[in-house]
gemmi code that builds the backbone of each chain (N, CA, C; Angstrom):
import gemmi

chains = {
    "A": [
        ("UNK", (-25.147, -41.810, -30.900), (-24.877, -41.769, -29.470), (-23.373, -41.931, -29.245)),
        ("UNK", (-23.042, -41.170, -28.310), (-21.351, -40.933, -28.303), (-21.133, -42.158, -27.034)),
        ("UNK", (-19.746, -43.161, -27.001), (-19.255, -43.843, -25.837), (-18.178, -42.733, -25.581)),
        ("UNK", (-18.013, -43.214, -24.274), (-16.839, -42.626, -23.744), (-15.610, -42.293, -24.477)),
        ("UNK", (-15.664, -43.186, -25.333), (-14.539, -43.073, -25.939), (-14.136, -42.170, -27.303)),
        ("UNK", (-15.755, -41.408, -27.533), (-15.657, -40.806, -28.742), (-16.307, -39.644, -28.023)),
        ("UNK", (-15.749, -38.240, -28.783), (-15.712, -36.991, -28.738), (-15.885, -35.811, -29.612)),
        ("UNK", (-16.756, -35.059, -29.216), (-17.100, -34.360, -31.068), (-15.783, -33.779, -31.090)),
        ("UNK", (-15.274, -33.071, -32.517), (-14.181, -32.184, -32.596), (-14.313, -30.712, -32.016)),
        ("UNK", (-15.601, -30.230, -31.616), (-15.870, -29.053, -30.816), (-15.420, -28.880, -29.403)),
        ("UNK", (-15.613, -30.126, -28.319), (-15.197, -30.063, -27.202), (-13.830, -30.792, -27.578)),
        ("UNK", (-12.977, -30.883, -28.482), (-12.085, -31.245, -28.235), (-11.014, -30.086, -28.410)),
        ("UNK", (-11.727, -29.390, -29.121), (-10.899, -27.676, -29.560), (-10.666, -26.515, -28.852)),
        ("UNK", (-12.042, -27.202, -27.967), (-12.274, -25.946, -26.898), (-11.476, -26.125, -25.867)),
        ("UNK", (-11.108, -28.186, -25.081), (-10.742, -27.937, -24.494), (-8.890, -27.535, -24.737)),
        ("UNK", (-8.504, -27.590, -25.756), (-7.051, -27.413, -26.198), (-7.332, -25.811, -26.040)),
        ("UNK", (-8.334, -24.892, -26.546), (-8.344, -23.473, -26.053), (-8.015, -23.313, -24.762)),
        ("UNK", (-8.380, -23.761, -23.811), (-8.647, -23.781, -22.340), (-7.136, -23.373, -22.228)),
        ("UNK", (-6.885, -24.862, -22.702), (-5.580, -25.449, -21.945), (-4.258, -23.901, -22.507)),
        ("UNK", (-4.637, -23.592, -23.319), (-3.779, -22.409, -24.046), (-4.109, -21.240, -23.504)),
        ("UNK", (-4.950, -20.908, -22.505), (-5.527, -19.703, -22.305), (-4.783, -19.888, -21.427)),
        ("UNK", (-4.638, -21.359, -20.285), (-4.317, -21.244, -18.689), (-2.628, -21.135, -19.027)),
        ("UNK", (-2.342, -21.897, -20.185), (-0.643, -21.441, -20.044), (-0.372, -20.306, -20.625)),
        ("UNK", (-1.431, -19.519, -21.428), (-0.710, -18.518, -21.359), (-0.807, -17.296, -20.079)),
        ("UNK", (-1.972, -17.321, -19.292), (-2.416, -16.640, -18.250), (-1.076, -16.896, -17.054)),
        ("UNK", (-0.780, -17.978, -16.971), (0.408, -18.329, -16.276), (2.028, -17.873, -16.813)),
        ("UNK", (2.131, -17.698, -17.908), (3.444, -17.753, -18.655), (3.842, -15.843, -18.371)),
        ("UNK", (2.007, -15.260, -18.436), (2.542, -13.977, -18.516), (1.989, -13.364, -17.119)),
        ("UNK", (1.105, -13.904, -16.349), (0.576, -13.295, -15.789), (1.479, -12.549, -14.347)),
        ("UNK", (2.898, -13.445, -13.940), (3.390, -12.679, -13.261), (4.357, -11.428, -12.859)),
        ("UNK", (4.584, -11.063, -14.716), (4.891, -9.645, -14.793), (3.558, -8.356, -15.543)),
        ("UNK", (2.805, -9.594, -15.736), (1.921, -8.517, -16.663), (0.912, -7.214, -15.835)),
        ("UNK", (1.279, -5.915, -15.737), (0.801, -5.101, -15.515), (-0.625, -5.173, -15.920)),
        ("UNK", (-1.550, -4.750, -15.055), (-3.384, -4.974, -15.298), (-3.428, -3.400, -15.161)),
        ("UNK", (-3.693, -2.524, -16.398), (-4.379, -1.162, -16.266), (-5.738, -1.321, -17.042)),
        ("UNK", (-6.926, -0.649, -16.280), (-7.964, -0.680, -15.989), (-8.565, 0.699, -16.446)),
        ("UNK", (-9.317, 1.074, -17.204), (-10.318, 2.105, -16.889), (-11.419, 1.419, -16.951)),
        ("UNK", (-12.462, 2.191, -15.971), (-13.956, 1.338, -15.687), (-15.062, 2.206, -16.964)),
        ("UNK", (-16.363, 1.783, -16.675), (-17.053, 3.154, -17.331), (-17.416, 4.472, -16.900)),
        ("UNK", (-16.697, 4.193, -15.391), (-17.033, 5.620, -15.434), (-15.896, 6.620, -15.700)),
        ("UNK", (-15.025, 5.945, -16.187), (-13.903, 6.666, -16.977), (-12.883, 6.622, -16.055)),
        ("UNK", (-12.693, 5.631, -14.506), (-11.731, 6.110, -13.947), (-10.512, 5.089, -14.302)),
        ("UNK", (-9.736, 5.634, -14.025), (-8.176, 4.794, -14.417), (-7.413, 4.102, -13.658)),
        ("UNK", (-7.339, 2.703, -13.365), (-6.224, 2.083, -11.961), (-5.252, 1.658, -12.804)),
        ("UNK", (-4.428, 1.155, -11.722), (-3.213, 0.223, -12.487), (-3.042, -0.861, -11.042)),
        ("UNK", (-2.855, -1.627, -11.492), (-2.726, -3.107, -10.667), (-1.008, -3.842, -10.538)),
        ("UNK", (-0.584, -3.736, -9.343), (0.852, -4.172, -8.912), (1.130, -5.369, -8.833)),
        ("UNK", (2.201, -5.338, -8.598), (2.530, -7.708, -8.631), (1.871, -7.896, -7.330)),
        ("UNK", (1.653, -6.967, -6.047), (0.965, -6.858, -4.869), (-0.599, -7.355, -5.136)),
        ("UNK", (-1.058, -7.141, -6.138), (-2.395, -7.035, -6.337), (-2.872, -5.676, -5.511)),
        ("UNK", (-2.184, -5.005, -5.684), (-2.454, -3.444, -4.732), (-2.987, -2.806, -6.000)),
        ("UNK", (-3.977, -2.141, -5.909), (-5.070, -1.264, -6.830), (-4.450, 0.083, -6.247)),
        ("UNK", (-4.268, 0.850, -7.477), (-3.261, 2.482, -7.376), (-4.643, 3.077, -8.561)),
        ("UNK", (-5.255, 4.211, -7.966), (-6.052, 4.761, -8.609), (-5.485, 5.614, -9.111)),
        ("UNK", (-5.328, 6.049, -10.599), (-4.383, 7.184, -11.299), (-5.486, 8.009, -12.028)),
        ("UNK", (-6.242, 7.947, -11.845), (-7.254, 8.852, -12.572), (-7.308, 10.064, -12.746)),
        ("UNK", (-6.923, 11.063, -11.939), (-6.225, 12.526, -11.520), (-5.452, 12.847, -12.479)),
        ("UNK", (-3.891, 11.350, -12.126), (-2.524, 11.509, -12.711), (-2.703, 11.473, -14.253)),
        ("UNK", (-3.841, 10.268, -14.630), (-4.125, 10.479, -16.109), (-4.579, 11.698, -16.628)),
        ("UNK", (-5.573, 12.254, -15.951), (-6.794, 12.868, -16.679), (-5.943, 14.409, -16.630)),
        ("UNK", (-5.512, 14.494, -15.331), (-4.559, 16.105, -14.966), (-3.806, 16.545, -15.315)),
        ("UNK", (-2.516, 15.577, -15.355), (-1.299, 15.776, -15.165), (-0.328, 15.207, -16.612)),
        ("UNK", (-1.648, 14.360, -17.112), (-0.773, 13.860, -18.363), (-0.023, 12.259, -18.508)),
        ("UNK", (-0.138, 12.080, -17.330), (0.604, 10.999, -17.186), (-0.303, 9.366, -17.459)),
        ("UNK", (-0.068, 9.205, -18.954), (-0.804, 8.421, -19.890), (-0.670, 7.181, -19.208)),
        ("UNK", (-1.870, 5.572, -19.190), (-1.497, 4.463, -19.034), (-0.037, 3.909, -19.171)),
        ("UNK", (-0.166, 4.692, -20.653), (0.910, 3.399, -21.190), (2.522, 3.655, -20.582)),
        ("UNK", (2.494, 4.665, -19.961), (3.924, 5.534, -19.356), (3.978, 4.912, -18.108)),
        ("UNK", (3.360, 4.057, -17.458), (3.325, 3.092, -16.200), (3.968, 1.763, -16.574)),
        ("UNK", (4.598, 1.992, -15.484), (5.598, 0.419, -15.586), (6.165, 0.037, -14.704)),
        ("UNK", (6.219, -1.656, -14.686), (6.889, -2.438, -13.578), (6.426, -2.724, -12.331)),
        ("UNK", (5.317, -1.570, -11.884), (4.786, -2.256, -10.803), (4.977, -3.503, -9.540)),
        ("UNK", (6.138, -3.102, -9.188), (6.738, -3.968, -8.462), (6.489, -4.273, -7.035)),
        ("UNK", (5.637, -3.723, -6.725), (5.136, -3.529, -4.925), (5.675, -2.528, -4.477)),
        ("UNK", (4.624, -1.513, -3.834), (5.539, -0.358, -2.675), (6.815, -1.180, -1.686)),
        ("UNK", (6.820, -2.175, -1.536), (7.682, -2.626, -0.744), (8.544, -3.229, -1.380)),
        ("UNK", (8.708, -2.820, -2.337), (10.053, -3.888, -3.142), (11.138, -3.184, -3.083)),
        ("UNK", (11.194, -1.682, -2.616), (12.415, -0.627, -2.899), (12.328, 0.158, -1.257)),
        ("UNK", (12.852, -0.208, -0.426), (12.249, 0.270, 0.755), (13.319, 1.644, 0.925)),
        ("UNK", (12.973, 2.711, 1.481), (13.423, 3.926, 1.426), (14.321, 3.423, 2.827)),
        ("UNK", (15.345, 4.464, 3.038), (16.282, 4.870, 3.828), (15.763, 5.592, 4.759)),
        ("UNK", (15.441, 5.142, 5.968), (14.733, 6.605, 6.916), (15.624, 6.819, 8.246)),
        ("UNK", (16.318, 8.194, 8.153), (17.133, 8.355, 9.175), (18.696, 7.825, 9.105)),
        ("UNK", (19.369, 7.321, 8.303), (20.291, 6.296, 8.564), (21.708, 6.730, 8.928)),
        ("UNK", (22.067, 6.309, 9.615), (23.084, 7.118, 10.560), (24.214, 7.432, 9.795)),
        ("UNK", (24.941, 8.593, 10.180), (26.127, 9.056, 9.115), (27.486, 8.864, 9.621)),
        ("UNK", (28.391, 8.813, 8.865), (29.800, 9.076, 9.575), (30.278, 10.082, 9.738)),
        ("UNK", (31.083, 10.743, 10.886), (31.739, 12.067, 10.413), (32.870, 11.570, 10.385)),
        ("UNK", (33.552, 13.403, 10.083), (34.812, 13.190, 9.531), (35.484, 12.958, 10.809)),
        ("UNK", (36.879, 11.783, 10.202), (37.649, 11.507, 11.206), (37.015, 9.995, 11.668)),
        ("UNK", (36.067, 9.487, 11.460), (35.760, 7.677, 11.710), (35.545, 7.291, 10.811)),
        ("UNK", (36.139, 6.027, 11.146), (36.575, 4.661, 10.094), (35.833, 4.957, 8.718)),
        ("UNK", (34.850, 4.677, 8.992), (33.622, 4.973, 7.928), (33.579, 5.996, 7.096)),
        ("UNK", (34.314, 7.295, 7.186), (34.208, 7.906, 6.543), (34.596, 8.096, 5.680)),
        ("UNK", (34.209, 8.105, 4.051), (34.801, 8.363, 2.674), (36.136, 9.362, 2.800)),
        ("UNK", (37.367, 8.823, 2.019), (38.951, 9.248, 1.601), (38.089, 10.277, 1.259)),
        ("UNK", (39.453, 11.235, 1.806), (38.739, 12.491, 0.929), (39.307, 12.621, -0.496)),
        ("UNK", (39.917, 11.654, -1.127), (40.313, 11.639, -2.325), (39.048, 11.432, -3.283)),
        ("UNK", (38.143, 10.387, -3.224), (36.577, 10.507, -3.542), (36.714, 10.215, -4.362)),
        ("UNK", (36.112, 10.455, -5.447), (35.519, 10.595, -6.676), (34.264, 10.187, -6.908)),
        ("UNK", (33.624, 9.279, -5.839), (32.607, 9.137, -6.058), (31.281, 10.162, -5.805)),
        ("UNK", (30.263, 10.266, -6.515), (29.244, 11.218, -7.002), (28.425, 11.005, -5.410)),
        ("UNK", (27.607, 12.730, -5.407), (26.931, 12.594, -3.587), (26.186, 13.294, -4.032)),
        ("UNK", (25.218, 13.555, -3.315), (24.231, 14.312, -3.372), (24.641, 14.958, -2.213)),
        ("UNK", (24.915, 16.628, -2.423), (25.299, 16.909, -1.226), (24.108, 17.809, -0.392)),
        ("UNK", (23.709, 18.365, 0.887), (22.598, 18.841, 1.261), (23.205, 19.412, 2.304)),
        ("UNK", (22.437, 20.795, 2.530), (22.962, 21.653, 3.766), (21.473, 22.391, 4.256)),
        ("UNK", (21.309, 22.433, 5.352), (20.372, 22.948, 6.301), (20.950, 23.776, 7.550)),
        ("UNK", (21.110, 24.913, 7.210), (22.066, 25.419, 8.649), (23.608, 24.795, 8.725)),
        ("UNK", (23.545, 24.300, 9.640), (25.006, 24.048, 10.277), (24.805, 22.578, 9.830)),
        ("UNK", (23.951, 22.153, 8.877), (23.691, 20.464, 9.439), (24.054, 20.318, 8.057)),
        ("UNK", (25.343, 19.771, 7.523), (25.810, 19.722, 6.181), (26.046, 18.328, 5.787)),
        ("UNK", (25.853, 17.438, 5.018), (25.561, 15.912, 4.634), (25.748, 15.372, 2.958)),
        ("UNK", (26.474, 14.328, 2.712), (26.473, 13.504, 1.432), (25.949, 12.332, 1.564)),
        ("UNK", (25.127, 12.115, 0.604), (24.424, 11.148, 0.255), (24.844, 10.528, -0.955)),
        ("UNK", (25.817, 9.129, -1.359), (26.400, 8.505, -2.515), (25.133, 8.494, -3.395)),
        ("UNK", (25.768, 8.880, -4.765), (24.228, 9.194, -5.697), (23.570, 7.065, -6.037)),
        ("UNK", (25.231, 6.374, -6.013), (24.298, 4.668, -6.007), (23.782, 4.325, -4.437)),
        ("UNK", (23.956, 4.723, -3.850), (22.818, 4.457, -2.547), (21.904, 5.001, -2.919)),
        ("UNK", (21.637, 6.003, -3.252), (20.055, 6.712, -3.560), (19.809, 6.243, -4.643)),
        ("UNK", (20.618, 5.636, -5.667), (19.572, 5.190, -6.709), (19.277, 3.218, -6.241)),
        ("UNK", (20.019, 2.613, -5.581), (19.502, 1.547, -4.755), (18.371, 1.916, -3.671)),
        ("UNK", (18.608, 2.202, -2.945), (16.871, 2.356, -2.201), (15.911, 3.829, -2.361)),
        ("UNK", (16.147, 4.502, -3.725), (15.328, 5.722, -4.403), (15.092, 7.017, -3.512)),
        ("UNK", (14.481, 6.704, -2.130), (14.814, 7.819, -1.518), (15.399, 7.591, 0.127)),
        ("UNK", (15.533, 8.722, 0.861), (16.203, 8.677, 2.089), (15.390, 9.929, 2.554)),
        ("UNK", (14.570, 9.454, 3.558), (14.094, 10.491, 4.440), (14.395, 11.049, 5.779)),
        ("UNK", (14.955, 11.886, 5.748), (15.719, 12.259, 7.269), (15.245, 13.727, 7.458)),
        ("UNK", (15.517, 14.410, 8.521), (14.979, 15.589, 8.965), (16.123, 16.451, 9.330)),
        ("UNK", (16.590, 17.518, 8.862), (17.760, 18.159, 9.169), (17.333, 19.857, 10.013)),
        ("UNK", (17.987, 20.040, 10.600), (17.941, 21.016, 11.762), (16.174, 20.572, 11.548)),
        ("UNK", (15.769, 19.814, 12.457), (14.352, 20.397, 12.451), (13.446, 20.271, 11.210)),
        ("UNK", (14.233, 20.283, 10.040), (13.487, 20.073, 8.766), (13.159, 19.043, 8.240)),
        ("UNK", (11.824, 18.390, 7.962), (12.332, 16.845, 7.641), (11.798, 17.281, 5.829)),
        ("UNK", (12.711, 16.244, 5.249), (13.297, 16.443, 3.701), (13.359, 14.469, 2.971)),
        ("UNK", (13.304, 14.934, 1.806), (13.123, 13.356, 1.195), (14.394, 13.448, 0.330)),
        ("UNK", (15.504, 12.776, 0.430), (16.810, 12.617, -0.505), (16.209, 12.075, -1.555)),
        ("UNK", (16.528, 12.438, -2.748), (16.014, 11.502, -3.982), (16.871, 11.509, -5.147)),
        ("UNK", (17.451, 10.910, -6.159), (18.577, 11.019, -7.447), (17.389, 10.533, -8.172)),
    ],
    "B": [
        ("UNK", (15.653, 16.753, -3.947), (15.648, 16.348, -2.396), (14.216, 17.572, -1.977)),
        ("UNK", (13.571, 17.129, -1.699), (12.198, 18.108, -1.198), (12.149, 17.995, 0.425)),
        ("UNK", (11.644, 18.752, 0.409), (10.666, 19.103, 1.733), (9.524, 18.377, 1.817)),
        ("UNK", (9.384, 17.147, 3.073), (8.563, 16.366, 3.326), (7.161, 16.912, 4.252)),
        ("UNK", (7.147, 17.598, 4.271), (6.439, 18.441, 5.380), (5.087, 19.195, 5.016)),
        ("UNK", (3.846, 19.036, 5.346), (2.725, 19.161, 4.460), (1.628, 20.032, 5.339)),
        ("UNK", (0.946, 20.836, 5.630), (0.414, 21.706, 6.487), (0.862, 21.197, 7.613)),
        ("UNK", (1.772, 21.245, 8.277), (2.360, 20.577, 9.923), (2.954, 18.971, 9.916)),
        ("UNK", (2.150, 18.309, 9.253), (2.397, 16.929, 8.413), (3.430, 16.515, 7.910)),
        ("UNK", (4.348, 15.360, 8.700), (5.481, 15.066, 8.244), (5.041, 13.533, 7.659)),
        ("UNK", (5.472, 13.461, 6.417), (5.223, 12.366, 5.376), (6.179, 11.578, 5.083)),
        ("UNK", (6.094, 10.277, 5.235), (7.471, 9.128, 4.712), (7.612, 9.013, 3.544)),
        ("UNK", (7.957, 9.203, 2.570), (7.998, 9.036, 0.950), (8.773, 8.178, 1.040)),
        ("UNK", (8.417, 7.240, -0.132), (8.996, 5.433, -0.493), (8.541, 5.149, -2.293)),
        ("UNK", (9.319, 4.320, -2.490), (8.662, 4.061, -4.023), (7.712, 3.135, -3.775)),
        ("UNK", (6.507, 3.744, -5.057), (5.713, 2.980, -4.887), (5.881, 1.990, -5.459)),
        ("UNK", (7.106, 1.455, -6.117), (7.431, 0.757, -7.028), (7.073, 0.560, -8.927)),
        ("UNK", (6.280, 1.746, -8.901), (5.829, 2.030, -10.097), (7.335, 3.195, -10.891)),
        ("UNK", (7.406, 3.155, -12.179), (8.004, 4.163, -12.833), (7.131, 5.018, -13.871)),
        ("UNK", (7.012, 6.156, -13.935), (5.992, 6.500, -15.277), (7.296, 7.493, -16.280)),
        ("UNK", (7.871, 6.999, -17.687), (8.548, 7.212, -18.553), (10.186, 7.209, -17.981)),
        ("UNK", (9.550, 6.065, -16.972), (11.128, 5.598, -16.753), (11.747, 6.157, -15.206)),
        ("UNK", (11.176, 7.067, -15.202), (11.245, 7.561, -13.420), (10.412, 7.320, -12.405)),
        ("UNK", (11.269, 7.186, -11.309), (10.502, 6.182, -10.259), (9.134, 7.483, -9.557)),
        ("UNK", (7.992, 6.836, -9.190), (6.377, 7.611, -8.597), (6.826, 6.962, -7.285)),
        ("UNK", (6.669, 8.196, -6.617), (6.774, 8.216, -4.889), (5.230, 7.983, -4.476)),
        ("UNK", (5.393, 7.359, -3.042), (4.080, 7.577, -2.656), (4.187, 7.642, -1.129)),
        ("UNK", (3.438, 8.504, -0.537), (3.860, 9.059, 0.792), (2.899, 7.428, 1.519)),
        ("UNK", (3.423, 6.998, 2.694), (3.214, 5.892, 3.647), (1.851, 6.319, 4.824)),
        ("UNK", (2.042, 7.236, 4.873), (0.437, 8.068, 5.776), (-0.625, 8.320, 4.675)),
        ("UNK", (-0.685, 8.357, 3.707), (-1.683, 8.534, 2.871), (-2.265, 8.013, 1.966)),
        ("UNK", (-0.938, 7.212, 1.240), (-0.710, 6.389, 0.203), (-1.246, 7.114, -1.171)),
        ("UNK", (-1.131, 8.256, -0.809), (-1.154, 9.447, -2.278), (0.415, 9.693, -2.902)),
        ("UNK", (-0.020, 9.722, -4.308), (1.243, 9.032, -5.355), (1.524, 10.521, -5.774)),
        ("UNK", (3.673, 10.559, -5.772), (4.085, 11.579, -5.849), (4.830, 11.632, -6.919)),
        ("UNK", (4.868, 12.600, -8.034), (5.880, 12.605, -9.272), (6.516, 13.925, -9.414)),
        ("UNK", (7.730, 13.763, -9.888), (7.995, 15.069, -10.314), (7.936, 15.435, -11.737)),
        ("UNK", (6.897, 16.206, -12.075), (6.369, 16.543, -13.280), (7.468, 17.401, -14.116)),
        ("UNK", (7.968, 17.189, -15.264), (8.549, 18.545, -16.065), (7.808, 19.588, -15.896)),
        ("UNK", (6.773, 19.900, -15.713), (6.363, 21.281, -15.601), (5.886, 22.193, -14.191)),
        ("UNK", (6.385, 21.310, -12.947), (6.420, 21.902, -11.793), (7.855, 21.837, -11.205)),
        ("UNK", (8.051, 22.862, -10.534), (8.812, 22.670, -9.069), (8.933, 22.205, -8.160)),
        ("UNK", (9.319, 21.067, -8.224), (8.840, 20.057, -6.700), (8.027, 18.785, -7.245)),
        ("UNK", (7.752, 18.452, -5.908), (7.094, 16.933, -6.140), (5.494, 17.350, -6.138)),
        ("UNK", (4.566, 16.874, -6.861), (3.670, 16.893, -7.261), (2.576, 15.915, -6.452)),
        ("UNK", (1.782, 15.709, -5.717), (1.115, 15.077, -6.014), (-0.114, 15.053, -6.826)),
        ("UNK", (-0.271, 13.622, -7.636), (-0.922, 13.460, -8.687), (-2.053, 12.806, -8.526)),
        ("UNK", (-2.509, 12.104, -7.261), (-2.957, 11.107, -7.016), (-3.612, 10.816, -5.665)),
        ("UNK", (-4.333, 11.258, -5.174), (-4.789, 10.431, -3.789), (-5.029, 11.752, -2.585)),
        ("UNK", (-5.088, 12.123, -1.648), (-5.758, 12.831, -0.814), (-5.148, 14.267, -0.871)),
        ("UNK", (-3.528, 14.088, -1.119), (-2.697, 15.482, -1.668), (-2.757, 15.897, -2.542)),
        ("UNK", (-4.307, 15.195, -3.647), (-3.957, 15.311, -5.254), (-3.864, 17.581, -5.280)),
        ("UNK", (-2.586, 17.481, -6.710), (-2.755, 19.113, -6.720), (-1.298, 19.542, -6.036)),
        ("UNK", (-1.114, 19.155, -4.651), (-0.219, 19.877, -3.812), (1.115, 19.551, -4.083)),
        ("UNK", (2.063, 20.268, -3.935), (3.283, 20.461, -4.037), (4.338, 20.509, -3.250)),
        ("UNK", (5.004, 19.341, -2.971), (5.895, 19.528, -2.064), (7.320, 20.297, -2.267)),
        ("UNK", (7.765, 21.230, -2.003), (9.020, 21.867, -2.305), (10.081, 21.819, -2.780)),
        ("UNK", (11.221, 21.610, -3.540), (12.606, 21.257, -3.637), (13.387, 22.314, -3.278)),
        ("UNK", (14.269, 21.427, -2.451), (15.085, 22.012, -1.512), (16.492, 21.831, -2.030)),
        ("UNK", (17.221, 22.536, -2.000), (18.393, 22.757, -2.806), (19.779, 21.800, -2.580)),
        ("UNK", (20.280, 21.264, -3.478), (21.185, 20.165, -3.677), (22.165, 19.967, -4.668)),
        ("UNK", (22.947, 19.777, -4.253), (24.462, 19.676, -5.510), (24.454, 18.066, -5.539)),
        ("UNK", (24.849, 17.548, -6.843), (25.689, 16.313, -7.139), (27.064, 16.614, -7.871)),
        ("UNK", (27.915, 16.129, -7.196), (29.171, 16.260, -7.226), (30.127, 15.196, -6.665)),
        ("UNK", (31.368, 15.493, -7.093), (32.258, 14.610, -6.834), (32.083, 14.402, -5.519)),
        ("UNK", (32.522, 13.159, -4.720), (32.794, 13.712, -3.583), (33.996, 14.741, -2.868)),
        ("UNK", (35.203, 14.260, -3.394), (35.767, 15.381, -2.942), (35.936, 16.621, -3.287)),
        ("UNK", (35.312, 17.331, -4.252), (34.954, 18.580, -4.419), (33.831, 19.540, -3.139)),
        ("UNK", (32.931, 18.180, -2.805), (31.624, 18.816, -1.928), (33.007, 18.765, -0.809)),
        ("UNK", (33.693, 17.502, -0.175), (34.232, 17.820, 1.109), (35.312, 18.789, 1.209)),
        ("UNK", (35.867, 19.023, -0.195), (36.627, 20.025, -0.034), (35.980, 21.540, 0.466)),
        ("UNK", (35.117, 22.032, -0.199), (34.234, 23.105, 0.207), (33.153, 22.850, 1.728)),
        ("UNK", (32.939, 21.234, 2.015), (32.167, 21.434, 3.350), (33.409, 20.882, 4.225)),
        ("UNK", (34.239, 21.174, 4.970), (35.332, 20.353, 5.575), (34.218, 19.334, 6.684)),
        ("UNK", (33.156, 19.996, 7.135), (33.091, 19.534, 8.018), (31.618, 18.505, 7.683)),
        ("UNK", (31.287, 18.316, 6.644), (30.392, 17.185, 6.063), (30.145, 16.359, 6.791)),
        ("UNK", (29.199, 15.457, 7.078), (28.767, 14.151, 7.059), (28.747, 13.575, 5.475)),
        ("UNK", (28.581, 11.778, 6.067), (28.385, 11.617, 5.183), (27.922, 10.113, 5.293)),
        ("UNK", (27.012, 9.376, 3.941), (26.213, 7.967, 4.729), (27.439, 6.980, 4.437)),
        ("UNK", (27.857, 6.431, 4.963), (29.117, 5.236, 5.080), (28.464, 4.404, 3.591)),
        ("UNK", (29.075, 3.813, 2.809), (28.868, 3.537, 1.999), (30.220, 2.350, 1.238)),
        ("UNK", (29.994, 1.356, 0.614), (30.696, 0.560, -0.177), (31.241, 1.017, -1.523)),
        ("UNK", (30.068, 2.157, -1.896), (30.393, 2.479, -3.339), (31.642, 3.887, -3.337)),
        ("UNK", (32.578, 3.578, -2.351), (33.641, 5.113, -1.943), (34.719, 4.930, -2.346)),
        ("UNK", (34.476, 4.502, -4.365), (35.227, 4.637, -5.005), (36.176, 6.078, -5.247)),
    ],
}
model = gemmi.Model(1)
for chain_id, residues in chains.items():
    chain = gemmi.Chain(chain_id)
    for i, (resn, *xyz) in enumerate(residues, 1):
        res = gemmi.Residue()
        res.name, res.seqid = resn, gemmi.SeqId(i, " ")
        for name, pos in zip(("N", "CA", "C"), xyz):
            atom = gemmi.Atom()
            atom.name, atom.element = name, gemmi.Element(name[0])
            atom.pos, atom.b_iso = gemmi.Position(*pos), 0.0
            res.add_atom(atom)
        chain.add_residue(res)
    model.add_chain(chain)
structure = gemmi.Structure()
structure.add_model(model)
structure.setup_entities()
């Protein structure tokens, strides 16, 4: 008969498992990407959001394997540029025309525009609508 | 730079914060169908979600110095920026 004070070596192993499972579930769990296929063969991938992205299409169609997914950082962690007002030439704001720095440049009609290629690679895209056209900036 | 514009349908594209082989997957904000640009299409692809199949356009774009583009556009815009090294 066991006192309180004595313990088989089974629950004492298990609970040191425990305790190793929860630090490691914690140590990794807040970068660790969760990709999923179920049985019925479909494919998710799981964000730091806990936002469920069904890729099953992207896998099965297009090629685009689990393991080529990464970082999962939340749709809202990189927020796009929508509309953002420009300078023309001749105010303060407007880039020397000595430059050198890299643009993405874009023309629609008469409606001609640079976009710095590190602004677009800081918030990935910029969606604006030119003559009438609406268009997604992207580097 | 594509064409956002989808049978009449104007679409917000944003990252979804995902990358697949290192490049960032768009995903339009009205649909939440996931957009890539595939090596083997023209345009943005969707891969994923109610647009799966469809193709959004690329629309034509230079990267360049800047003052090479303003030399040839005199009359440019351009987004005000810190990086106007």
């Amino acid at each position: 008969m066991k006192t309180r004070f004595q313990t088989s070596w089974g629950e004492l192993s298990g609970a040191v498992f425990l305790v190793l499972v929860a630090v490691a579930l914690v140590s990794t769990g807040c970068s660790e990407e969760v990709k999923v296929t179920d049985a019925a063969g479909h494919h998710s991938i799981v964000d730091n959001d806990g936002k469920i992205w069904d890729i099953t299409t992207a896998v099965n169609k297009y090629g685009m394997h689990k393991g080529g997914w990464e970082f999962g950082l939340g749709k809202n962690a990189i927020q796009p540029l929508i509309e953002p007002p420009l300078a023309s030439p001749g105010s303060s704001e407007y880039p020397r025309d000595d430059a050198t720095f890299l643009v993405i440049g874009v023309s629609v009609g008469d409606d001609v525009r640079a976009y710095g290629k590190l602004d677009l690679q800081r918030n990935e895209v910029v969606d604006v609508t030119m003559n009438d056209t609406p268009l997604a900036v992207t580097y | 730079m594509y064409s956002r514009e989808l049978d009449g349908q104007v679409l917000t594209l944003a990252s979804s914060g995902w990358t697949f082989e290192r490049l960032f997957v768009l995903y339009d904000r009205e649909t939440e169908s996931v957009w890539y640009d595939l090596p083997s299409s023209e345009g943005l692809t969707c891969v994923a979600g109610e647009f799966e199949g469809r193709v959004l356009p690329e629309v034509g774009s230079s990267l360049r110095p800047w003052l090479f583009w303003r030399g040839d556009n005199p009359t440019t815009k351009a987004l005000p920026t810190r990086f106007d090294f």
